[in-house]
N, CA, C and O atoms as a GROMACS GRO file, in nm:
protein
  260
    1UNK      N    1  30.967  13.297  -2.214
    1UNK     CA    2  30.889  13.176  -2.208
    1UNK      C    3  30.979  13.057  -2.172
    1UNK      O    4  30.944  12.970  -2.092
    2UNK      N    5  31.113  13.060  -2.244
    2UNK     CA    6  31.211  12.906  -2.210
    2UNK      C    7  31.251  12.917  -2.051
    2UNK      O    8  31.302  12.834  -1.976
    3UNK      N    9  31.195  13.089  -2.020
    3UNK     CA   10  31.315  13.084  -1.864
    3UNK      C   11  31.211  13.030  -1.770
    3UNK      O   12  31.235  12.972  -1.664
    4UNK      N   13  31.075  13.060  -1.827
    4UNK     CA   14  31.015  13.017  -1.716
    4UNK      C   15  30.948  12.849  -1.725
    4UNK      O   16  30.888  12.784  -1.640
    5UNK      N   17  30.980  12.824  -1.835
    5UNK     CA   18  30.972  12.621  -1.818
    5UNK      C   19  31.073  12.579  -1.756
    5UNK      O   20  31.053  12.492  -1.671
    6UNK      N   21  31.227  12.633  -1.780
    6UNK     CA   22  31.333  12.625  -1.721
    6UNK      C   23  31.325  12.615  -1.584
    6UNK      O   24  31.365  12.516  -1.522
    7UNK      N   25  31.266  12.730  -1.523
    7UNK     CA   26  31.280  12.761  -1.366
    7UNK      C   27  31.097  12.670  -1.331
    7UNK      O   28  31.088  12.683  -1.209
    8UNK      N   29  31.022  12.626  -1.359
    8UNK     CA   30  30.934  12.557  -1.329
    8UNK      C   31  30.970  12.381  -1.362
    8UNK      O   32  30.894  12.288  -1.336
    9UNK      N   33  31.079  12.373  -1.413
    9UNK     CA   34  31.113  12.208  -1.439
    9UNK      C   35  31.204  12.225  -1.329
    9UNK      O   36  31.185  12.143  -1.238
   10UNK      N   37  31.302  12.313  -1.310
   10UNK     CA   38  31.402  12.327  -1.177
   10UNK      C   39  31.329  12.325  -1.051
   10UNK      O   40  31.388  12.289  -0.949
   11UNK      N   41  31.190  12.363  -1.047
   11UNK     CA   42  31.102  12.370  -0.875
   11UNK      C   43  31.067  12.197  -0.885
   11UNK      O   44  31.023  12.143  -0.783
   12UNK      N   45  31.082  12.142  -0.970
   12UNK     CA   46  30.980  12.034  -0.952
   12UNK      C   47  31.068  11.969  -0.910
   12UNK      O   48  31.054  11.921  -0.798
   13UNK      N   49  31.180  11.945  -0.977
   13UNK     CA   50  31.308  11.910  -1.003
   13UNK      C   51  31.370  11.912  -0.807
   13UNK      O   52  31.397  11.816  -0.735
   14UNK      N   53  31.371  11.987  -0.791
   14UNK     CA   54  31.412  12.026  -0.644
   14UNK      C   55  31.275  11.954  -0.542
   14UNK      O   56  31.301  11.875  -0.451
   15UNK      N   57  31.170  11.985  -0.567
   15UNK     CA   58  31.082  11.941  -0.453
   15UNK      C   59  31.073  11.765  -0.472
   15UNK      O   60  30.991  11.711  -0.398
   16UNK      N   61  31.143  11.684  -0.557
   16UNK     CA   62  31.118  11.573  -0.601
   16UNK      C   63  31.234  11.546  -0.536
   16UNK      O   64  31.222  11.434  -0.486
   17UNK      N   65  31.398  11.619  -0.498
   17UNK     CA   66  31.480  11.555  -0.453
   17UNK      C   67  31.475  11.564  -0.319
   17UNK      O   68  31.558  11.481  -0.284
   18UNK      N   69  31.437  11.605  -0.240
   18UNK     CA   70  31.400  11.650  -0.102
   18UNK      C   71  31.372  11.522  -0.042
   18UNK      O   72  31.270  11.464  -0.080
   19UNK      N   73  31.445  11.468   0.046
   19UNK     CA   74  31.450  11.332   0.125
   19UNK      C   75  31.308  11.316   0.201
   19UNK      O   76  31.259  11.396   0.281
   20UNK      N   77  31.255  11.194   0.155
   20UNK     CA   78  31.072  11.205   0.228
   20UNK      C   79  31.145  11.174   0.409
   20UNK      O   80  31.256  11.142   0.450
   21UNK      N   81  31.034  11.198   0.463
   21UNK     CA   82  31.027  11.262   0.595
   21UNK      C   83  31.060  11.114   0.676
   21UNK      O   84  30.975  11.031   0.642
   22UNK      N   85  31.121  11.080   0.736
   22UNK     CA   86  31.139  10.943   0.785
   22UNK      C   87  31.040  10.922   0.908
   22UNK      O   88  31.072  10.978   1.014
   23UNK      N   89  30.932  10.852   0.903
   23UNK     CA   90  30.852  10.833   1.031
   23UNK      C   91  30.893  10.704   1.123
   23UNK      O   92  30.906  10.582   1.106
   24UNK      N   93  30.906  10.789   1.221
   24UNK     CA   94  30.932  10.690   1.332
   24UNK      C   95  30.830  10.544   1.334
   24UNK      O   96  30.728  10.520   1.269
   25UNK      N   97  30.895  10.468   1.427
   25UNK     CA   98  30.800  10.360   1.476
   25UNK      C   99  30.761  10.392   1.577
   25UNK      O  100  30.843  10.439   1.655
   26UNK      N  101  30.630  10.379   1.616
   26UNK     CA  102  30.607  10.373   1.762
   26UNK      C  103  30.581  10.214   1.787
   26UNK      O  104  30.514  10.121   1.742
   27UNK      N  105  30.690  10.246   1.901
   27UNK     CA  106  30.640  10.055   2.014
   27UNK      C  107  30.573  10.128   2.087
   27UNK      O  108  30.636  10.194   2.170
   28UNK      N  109  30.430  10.142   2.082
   28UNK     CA  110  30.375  10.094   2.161
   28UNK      C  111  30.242   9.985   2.218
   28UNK      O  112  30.125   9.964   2.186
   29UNK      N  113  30.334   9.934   2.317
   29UNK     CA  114  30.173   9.792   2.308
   29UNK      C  115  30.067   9.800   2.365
   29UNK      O  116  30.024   9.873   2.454
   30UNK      N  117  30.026   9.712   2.303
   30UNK     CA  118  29.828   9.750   2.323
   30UNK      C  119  29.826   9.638   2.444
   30UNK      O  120  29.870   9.524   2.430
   31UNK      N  121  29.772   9.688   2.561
   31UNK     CA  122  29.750   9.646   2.702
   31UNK      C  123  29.630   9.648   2.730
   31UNK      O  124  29.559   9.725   2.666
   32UNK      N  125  29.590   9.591   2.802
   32UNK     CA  126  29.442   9.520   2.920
   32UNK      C  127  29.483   9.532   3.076
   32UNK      O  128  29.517   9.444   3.156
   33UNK      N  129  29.471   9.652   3.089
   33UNK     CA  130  29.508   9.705   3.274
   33UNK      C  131  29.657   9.654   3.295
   33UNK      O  132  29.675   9.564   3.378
   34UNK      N  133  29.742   9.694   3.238
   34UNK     CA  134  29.896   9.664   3.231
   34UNK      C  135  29.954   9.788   3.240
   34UNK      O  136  29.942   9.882   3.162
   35UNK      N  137  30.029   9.778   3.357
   35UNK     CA  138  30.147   9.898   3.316
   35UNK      C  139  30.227   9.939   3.232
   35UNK      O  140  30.320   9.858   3.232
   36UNK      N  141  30.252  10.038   3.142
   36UNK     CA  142  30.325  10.050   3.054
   36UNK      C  143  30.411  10.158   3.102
   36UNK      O  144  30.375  10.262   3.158
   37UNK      N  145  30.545  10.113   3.068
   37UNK     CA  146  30.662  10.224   3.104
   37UNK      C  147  30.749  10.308   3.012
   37UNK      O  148  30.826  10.245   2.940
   38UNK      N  149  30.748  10.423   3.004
   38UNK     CA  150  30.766  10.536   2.891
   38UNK      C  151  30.904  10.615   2.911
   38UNK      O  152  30.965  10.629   3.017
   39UNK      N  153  30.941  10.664   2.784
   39UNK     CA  154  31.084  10.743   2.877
   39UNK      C  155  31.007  10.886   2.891
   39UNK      O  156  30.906  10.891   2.820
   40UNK      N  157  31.024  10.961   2.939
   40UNK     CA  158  30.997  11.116   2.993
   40UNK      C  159  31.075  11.194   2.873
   40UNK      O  160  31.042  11.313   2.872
   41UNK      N  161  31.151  11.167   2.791
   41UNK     CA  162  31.158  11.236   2.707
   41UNK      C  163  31.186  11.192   2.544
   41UNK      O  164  31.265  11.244   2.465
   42UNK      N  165  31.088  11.074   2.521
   42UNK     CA  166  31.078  11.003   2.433
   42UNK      C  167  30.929  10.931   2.434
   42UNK      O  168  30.927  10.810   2.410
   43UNK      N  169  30.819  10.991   2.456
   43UNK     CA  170  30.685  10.954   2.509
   43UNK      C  171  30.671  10.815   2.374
   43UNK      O  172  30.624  10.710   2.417
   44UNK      N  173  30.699  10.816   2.263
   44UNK     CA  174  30.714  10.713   2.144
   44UNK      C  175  30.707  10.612   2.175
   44UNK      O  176  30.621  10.530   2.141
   45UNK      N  177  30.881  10.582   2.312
   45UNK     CA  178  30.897  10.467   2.336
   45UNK      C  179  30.834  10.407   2.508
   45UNK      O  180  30.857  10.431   2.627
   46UNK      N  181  30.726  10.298   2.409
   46UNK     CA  182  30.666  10.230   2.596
   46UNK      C  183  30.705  10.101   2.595
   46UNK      O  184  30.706  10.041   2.487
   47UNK      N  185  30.734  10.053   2.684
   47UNK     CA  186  30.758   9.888   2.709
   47UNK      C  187  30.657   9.871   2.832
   47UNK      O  188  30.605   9.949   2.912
   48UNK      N  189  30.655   9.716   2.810
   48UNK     CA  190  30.571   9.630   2.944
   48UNK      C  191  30.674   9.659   3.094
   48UNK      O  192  30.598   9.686   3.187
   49UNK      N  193  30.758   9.659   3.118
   49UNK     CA  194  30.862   9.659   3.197
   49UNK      C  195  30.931   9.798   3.220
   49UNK      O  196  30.935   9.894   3.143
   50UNK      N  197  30.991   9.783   3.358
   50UNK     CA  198  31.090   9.898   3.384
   50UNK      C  199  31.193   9.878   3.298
   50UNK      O  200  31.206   9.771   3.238
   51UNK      N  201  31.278   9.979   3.285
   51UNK     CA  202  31.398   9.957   3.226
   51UNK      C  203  31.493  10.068   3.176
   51UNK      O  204  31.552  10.121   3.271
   52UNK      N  205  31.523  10.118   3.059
   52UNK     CA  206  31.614  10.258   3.045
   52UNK      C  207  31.542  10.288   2.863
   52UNK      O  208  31.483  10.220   2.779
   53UNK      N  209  31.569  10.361   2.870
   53UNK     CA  210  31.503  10.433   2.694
   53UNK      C  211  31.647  10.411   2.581
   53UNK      O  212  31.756  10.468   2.582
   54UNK      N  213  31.586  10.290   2.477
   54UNK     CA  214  31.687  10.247   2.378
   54UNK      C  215  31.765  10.347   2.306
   54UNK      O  216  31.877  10.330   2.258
   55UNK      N  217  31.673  10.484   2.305
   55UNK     CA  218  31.705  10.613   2.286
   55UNK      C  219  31.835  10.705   2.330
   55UNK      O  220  31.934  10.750   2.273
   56UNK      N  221  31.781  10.706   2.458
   56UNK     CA  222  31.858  10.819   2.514
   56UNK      C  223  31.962  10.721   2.659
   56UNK      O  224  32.078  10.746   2.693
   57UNK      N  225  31.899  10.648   2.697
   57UNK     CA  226  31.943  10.564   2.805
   57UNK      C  227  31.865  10.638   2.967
   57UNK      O  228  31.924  10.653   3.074
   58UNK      N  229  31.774  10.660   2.948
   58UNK     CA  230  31.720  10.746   3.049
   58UNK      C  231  31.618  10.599   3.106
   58UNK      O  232  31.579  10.507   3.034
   59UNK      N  233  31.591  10.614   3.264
   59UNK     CA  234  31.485  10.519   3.320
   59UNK      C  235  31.367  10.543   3.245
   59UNK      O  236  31.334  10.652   3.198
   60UNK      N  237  31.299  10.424   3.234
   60UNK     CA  238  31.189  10.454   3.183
   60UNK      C  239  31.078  10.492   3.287
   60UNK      O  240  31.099  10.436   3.394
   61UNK      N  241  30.956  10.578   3.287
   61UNK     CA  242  30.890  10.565   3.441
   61UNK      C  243  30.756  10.519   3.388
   61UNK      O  244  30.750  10.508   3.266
   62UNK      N  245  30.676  10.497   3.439
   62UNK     CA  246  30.504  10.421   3.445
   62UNK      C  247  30.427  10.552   3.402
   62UNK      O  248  30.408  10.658   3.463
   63UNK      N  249  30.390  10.509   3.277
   63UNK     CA  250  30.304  10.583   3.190
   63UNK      C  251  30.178  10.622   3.258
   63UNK      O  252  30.104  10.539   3.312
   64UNK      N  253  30.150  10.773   3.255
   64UNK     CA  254  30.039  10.823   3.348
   64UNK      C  255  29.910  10.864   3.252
   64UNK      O  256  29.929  10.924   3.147
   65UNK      N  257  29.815  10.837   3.285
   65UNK     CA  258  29.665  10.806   3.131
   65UNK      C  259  29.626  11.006   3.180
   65UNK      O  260  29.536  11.067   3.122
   0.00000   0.00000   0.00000
């Protein structure tokens, strides 16, 4: 009986230290017939403008609907 409060205070114990899941931000902006430009391998990140991905440094290209 003690081994198994033991090993059921140790599961809780463990699933309580487990780092919560870090959620990204998404930028992306809310537009009215505006181009928005995306990286190709970071779909997350869109800007109003051309430019390179804060990410990876990749061009960004014109987001296709």
């Amino acid at each position: 009986m003690k081994k198994a409060i033991i090993i059921g205070i140790m599961a809780v114990l463990a699933a309580c230290s487990q780092p919560a899941q870090k959620q990204e931000k998404t930028n992306t902006p809310t537009t009215n017939n505006q181009t928005v430009y995306t990286c190709p391998m970071h779909p997350d990140v869109a800007e109003l403008k051309p430019g390179t991905c804060p990410k990876c440094g990749m061009d960004l290209v014109e987001k296709q609907d």
